[in-house]
Residue frames relative to the residue before (quaternion, step in Angstrom):
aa qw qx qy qz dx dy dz
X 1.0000 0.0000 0.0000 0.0000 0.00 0.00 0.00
X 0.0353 -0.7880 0.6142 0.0232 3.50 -0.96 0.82
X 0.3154 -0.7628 0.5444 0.1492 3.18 -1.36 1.59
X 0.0123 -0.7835 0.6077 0.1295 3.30 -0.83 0.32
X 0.4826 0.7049 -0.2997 0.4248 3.05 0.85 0.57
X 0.1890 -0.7154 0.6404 0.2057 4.29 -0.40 0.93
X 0.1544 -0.7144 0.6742 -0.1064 3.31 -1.03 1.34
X 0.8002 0.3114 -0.1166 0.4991 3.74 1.03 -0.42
X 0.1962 -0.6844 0.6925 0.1163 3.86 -0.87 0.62
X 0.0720 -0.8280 0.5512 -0.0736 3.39 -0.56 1.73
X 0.1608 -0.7676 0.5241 0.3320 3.65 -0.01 0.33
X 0.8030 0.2255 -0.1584 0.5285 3.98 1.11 0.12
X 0.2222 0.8466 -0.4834 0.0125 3.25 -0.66 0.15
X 0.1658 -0.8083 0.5647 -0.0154 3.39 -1.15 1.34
X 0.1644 -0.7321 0.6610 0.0124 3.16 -1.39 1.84
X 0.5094 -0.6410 0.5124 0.2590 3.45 -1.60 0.21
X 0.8596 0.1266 -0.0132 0.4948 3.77 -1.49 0.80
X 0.8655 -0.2600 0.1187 0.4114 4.00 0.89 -0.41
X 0.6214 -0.6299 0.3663 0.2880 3.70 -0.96 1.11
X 0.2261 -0.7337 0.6311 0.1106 3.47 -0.47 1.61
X 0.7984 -0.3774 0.3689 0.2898 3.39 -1.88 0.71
X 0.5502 0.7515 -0.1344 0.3382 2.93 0.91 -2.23
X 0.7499 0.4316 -0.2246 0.4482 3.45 0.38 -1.69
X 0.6583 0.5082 -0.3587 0.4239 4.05 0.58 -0.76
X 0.7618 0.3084 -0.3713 0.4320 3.59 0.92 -0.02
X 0.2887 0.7036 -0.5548 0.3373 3.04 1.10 1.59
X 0.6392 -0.3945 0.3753 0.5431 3.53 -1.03 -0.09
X 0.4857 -0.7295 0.4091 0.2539 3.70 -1.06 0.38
X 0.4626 0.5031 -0.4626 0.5647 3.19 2.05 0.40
X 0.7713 0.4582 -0.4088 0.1674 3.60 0.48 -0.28
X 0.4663 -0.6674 0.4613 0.3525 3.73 -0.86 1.38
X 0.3243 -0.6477 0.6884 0.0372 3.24 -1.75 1.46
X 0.0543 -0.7958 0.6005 -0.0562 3.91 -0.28 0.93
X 0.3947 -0.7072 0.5866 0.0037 3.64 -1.27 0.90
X 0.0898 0.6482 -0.7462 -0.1226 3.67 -0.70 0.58
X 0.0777 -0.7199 0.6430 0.2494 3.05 -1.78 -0.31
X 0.3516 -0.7898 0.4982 0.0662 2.49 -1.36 1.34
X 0.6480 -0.5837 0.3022 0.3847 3.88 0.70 1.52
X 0.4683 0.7027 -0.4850 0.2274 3.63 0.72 0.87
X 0.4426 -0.7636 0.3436 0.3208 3.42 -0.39 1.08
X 0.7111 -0.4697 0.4632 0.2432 3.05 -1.90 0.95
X 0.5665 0.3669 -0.4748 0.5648 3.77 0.39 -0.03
X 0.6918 0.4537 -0.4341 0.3563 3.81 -0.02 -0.30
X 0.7229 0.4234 -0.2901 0.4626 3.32 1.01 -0.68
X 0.5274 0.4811 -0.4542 0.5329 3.49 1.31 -0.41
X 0.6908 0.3983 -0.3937 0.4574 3.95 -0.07 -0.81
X 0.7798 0.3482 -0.3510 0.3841 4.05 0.85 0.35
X 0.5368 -0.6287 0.3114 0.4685 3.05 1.73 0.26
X 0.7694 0.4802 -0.2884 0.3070 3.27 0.49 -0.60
X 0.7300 -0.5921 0.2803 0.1947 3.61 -1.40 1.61
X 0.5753 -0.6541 0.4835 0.0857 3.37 -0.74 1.94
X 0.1822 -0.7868 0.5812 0.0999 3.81 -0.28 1.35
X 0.4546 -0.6552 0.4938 0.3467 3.66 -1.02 0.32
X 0.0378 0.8604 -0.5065 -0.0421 3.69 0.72 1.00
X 0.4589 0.6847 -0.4348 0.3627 3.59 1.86 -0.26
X 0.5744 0.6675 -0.3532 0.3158 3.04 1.11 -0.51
X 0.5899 -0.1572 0.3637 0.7036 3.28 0.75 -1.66
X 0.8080 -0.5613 0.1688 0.0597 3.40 -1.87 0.83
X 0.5864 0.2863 0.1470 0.7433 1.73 1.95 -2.24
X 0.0835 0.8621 -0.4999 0.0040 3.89 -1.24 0.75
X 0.5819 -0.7565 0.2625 0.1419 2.58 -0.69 0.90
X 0.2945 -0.8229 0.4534 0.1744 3.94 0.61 0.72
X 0.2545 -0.7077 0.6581 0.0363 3.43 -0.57 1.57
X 0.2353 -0.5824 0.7781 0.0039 4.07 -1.33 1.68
């Protein structure tokens, strides 16, 4: 079953390893945080999908 539907008003919220769709039809006050979860950069290149600076720090913080 897939929701596609926002059913909750989070004032935070934390995904794993990469920004889901889902999260942008939150309110635009609510903070969107990254963990990572030590998956290699070749996995995300072979899915297309954009290389977070987790050297930085672990957790990040997702700029809307």
């Amino acid at each position: 079953m897939i929701f596609h539907e926002i059913i909750i008003e989070p004032d935070k919220v934390l995904t794993l390893a990469a920004p889901k769709r889902i999260l942008f039809e939150l309110d635009k006050e609510t903070e969107i945080y990254i963990a990572d979860l030590g998956i290699p950069k070749e996995v995300y290149l072979k899915f297309g999908v954009d290389i977070l600076p987790f050297y930085i720090n672990s957790i990040i913080k997702q700029k809307r």
